[in-house]
MMTF fields as JSON, N, C-alpha, C and O atoms, coordinates in Angstrom:
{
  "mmtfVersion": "1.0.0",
  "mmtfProducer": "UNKNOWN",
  "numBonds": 379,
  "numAtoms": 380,
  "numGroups": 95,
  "numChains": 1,
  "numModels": 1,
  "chainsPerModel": [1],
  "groupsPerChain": [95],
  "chainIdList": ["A"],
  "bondAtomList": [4, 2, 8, 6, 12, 10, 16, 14, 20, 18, 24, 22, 28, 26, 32, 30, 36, 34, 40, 38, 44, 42, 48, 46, 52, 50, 56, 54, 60, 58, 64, 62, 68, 66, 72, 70, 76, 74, 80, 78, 84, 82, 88, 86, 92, 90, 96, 94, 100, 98, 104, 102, 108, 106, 112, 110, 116, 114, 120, 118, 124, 122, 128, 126, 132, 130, 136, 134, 140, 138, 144, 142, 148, 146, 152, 150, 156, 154, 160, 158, 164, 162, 168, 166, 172, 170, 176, 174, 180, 178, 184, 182, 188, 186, 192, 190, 196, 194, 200, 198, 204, 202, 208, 206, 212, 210, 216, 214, 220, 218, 224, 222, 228, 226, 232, 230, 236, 234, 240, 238, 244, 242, 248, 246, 252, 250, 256, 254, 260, 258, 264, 262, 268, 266, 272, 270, 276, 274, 280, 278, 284, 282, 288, 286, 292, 290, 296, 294, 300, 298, 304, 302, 308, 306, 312, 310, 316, 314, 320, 318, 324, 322, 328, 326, 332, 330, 336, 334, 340, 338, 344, 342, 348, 346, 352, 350, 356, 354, 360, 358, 364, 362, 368, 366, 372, 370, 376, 374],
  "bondOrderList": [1, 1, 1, 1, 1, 1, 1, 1, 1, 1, 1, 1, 1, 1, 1, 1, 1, 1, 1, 1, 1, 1, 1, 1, 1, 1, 1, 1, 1, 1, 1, 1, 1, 1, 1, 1, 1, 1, 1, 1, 1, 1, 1, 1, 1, 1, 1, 1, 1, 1, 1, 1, 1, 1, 1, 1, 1, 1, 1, 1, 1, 1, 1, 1, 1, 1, 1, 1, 1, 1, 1, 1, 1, 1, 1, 1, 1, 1, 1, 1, 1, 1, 1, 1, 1, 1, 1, 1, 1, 1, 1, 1, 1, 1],
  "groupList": [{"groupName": "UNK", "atomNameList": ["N", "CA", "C", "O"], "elementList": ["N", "C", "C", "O"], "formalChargeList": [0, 0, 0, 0], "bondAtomList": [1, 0, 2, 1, 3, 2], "bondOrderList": [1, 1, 2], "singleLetterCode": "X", "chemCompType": "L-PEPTIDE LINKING"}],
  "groupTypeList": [0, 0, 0, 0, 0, 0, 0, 0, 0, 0, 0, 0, 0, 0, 0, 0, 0, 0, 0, 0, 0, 0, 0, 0, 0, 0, 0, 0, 0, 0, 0, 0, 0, 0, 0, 0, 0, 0, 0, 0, 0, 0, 0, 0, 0, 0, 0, 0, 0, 0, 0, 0, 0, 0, 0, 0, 0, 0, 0, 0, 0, 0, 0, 0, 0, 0, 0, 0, 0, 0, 0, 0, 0, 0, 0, 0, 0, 0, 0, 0, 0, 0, 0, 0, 0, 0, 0, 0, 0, 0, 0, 0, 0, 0, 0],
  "groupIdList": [1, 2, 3, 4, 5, 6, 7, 8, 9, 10, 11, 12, 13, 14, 15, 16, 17, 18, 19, 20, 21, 22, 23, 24, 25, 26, 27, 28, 29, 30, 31, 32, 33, 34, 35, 36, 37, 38, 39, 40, 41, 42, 43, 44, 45, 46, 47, 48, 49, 50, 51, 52, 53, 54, 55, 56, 57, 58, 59, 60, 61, 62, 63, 64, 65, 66, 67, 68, 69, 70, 71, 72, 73, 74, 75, 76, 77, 78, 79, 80, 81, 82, 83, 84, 85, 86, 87, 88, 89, 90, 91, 92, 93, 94, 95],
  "secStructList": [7, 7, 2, 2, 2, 2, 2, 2, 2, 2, 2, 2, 6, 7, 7, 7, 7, 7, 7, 3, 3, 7, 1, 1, 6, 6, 7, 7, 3, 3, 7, 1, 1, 7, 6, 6, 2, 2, 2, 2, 2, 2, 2, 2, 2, 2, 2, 2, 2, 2, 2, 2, 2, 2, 2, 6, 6, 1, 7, 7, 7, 2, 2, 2, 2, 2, 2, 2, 2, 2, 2, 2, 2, 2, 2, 2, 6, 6, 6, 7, 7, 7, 2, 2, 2, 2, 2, 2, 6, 6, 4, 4, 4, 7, 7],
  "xCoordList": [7.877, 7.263, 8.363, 9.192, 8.147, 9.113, 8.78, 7.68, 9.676, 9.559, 8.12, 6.93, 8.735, 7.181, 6.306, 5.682, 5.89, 4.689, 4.093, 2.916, 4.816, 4.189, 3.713, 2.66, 4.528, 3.915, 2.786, 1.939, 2.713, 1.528, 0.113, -0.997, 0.543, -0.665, -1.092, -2.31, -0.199, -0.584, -1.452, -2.195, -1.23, -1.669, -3.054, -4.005, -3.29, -4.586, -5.839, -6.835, -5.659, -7.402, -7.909, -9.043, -6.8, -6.741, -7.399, -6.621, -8.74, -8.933, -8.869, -9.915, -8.065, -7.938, -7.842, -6.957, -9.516, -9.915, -8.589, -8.423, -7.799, -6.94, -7.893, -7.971, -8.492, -9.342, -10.738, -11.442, -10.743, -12.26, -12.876, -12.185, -14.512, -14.515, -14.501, -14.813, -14.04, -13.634, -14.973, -15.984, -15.114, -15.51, -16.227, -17.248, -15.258, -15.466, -16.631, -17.114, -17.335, -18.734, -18.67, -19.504, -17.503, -17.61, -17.569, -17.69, -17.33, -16.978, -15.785, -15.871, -14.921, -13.804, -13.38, -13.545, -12.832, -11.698, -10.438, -9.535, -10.498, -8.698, -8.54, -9.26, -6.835, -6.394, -6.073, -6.069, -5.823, -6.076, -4.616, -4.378, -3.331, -2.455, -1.349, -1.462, -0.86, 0.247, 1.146, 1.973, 1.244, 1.989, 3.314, 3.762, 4.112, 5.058, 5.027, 5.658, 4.01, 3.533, 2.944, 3.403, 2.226, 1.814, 2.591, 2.433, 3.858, 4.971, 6.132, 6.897, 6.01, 6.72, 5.659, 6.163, 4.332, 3.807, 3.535, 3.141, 3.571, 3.526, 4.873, 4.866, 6.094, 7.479, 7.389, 7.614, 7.028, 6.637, 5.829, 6.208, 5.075, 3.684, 4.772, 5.059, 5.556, 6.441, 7.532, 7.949, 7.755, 8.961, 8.387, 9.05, 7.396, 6.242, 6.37, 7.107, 5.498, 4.694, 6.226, 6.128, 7.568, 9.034, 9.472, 10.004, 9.175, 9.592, 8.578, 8.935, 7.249, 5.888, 6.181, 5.827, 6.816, 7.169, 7.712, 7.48, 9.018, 10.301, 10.08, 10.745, 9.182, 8.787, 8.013, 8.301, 6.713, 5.3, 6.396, 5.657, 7.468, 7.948, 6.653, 6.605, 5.817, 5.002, 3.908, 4.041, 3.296, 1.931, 1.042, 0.758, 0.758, 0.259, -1.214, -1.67, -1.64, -3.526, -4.125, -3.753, -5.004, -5.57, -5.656, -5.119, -6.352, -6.937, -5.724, -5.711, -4.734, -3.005, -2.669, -2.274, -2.883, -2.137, -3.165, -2.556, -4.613, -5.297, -5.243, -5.311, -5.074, -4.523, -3.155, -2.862, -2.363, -1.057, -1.075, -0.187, -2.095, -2.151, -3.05, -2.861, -3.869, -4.965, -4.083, -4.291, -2.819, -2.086, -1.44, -1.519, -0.429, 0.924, -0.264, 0.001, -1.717, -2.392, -2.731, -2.981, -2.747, -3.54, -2.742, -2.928, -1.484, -0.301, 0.213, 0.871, 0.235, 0.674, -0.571, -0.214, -1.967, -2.945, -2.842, -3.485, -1.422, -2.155, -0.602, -0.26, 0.163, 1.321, 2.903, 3.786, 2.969, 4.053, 4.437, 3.655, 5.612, 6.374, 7.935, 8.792, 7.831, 9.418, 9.039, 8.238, 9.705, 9.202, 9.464, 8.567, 10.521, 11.067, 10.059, 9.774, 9.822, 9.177, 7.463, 6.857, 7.15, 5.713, 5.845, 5.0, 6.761, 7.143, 7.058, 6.499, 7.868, 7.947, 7.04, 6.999, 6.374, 4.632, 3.857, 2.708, 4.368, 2.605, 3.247, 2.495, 4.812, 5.306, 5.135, 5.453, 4.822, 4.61, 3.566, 3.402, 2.323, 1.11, 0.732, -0.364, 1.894, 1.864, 2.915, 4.033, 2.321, 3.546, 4.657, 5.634],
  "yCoordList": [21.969, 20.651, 19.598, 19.467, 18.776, 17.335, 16.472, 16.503, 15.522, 13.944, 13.728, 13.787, 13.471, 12.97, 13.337, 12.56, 14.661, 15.375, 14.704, 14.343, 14.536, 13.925, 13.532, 13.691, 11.881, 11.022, 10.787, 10.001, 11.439, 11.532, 11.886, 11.37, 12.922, 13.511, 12.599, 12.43, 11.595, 10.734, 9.583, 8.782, 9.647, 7.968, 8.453, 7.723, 9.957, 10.798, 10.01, 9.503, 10.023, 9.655, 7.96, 7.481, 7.415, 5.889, 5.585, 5.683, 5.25, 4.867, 3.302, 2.675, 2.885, 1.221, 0.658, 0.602, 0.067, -0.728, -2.071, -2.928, -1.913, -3.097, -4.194, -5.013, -4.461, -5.487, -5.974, -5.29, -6.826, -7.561, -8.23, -8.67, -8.282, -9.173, -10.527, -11.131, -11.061, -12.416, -13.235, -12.574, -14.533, -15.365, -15.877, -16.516, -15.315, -16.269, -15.744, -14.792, -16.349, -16.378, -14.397, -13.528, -14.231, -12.823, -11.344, -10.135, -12.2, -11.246, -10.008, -8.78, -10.722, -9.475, -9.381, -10.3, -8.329, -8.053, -9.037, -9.268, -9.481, -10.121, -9.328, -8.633, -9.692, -8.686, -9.231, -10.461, -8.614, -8.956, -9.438, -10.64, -8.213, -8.152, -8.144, -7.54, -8.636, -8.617, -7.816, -7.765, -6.873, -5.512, -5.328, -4.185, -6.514, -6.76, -6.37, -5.469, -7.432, -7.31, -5.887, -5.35, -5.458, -3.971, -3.066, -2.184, -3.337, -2.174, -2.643, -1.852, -3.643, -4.13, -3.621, -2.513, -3.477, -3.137, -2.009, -1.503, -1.085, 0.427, 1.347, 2.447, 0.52, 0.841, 0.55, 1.426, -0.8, -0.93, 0.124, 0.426, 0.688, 1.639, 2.719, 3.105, 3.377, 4.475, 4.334, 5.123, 3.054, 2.96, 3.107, 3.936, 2.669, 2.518, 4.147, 4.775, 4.793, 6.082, 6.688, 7.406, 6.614, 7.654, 7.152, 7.959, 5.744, 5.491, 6.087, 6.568, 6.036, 6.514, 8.059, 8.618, 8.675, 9.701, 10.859, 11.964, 9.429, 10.0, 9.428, 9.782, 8.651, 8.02, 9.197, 9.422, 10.025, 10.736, 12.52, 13.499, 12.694, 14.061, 15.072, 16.258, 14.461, 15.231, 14.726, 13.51, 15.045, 14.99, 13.43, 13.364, 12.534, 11.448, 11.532, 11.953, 11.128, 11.635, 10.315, 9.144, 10.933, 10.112, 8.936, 8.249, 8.169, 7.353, 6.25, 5.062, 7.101, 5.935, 5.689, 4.603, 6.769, 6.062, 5.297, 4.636, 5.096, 3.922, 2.614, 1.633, 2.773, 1.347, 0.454, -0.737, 1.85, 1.155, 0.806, 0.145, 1.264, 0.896, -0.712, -1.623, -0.56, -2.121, -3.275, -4.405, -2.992, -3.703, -4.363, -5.589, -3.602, -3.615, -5.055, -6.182, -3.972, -4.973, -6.2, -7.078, -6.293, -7.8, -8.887, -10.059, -8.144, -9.113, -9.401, -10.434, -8.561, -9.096, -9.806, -10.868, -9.699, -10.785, -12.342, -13.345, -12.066, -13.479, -13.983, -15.009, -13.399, -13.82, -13.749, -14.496, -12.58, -12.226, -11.247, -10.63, -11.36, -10.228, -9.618, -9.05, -10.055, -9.032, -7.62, -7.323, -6.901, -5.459, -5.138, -4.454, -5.433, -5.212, -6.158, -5.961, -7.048, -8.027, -6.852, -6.696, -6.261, -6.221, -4.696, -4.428, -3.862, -2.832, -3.162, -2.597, -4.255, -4.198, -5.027, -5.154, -5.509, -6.228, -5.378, -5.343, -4.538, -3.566, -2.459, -2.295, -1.861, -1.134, -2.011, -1.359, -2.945, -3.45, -3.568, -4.192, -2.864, -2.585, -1.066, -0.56, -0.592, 0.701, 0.942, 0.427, 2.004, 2.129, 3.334, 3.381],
  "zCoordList": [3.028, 3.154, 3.02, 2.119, 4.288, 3.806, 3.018, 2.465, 2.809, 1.828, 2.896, 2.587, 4.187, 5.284, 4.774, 4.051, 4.929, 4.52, 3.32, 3.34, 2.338, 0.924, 0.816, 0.2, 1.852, 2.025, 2.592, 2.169, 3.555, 4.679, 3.846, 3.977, 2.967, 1.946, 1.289, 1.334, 0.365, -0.407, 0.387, -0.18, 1.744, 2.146, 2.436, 2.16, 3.12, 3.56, 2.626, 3.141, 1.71, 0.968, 1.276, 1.241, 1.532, 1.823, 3.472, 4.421, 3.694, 4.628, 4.462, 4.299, 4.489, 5.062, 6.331, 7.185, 6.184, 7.261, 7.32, 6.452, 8.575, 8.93, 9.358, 8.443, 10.18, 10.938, 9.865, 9.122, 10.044, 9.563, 10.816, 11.736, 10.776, 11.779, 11.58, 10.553, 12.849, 12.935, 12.964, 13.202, 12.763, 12.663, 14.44, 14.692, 15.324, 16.697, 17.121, 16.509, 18.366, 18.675, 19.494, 19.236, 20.394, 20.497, 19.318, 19.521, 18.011, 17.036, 17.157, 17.155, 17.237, 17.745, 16.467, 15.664, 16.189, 15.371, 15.02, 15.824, 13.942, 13.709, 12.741, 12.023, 12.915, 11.917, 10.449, 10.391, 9.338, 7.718, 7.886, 8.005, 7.902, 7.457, 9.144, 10.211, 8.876, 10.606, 10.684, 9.774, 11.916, 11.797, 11.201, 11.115, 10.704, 10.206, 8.494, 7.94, 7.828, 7.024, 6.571, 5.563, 7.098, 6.953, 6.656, 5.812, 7.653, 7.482, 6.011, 5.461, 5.765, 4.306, 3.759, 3.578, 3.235, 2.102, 2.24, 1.189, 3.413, 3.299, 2.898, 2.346, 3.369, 2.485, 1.072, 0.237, 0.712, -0.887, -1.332, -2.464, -1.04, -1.508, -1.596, -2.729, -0.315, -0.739, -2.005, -2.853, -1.725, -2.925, -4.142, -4.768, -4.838, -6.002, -5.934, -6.695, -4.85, -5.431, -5.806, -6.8, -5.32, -5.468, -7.114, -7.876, -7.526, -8.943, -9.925, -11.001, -9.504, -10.177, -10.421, -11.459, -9.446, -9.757, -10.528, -11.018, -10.223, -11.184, -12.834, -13.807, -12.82, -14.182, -15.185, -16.361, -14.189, -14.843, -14.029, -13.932, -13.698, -13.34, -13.056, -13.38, -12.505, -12.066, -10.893, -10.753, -10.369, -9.103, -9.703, -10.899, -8.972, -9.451, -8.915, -7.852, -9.733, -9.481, -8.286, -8.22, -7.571, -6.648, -6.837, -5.967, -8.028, -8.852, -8.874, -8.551, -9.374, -9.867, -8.063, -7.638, -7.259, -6.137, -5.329, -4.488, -5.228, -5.134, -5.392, -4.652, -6.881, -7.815, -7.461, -7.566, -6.91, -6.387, -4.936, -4.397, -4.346, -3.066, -2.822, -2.015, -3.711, -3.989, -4.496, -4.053, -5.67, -5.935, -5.184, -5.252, -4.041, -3.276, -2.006, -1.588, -1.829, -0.92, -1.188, -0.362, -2.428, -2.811, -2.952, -2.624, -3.684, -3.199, -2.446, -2.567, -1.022, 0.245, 0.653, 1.162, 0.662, 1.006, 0.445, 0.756, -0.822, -1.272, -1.086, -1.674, -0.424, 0.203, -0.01, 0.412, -0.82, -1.094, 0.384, 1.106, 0.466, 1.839, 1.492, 2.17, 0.045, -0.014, -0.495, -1.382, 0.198, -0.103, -1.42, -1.913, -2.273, -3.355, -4.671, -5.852, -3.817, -5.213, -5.496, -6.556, -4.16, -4.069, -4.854, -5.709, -4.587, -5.155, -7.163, -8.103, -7.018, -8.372, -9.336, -10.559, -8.354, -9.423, -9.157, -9.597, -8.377, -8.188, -9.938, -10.898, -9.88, -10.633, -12.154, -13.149, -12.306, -13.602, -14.051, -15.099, -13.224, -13.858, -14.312, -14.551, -14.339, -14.687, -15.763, -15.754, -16.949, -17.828, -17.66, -18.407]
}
């Protein structure tokens, strides 16, 4: 198994709806987070779960990598975009 694989496993339980619907009279889809954005907080989420890791030397339970995934999201919703800052406020809610 690769690092990939891990990852891939860990993100598996996470269905996150990207789109909400929009507001306009056709109701289309807009998007939450902008594909840019997305890809900074899904590198943050990897960087978190590799320190979470090396912190608990062992398998991190569904539950902790939810919390870190709701974290990493809420702070990029409310407008943070450095990968490192989002990494490390999501990592300071954990001991």
């Amino acid at each position: 198994m690769t690092e990939h694989d891990t990852y891939t496993s860990d993100l598996q339980p996470f269905d996150i709806n990207l789109c909400a619907r929009g507001r306009g009279a056709a109701g289309e889809a807009s998007p939450m987070l902008d594909p840019v954005l997305l890809s900074t907080a899904s590198l943050a989420y990897l960087d978190a779960l590799e320190a979470l890791r090396a912190r608990s030397r062992s398998a991190l339970r569904p539950g902790v990598r939810h919390s870190l995934a709701t974290k990493i999201l809420g702070f990029a919703n409310f407008g943070e975009r450095d990968r490192s800052a989002l990494t490390s406020r999501a990592l300071a809610h954990f001991p």
